[in-house]
N, C-alpha and C positions, 0 to 999 in steps of 0.2 A: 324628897328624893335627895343624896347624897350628890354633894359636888365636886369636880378633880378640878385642882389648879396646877397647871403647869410652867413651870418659871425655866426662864433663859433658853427658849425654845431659839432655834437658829430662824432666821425670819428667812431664809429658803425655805426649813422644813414648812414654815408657815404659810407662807405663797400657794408654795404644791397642795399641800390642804384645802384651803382656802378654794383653791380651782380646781381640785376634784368634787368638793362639795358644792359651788357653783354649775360644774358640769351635768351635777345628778336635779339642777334644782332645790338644794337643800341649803339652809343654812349652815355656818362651820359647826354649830352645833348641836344642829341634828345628825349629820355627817360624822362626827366624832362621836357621836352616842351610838350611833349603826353599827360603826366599825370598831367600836372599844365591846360593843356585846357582842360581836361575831368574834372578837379573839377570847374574849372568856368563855364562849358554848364550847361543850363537854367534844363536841366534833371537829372545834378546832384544837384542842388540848390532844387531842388522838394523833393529830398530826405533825405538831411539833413532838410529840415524843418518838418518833418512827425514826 
């Protein structure tokens, strides 16, 4: 499976992740794999273009 590395992330943005994925039960990186494939589905690409 392919892997994303992301550099110089603001450690607020990293917090607020970190405790949303916490919130749901998940790991950060389960939690960033949920939500990095729900903004690539064809239904959210529908939406940002409106």
């Amino acid at each position: 499976m392919p892997n994303v590395l992301i550099r110089d992330l603001d450690p607020g943005v990293h917090s607020v992740l970190a405790a949303r994925a916490r919130e749901r039960g998940q790991s950060l990186q389960q939690y960033l794999s949920t939500e990095l494939t729900r903004l690539a589905s064809p239904r959210a690409r529908r939406f940002r273009s409106s």
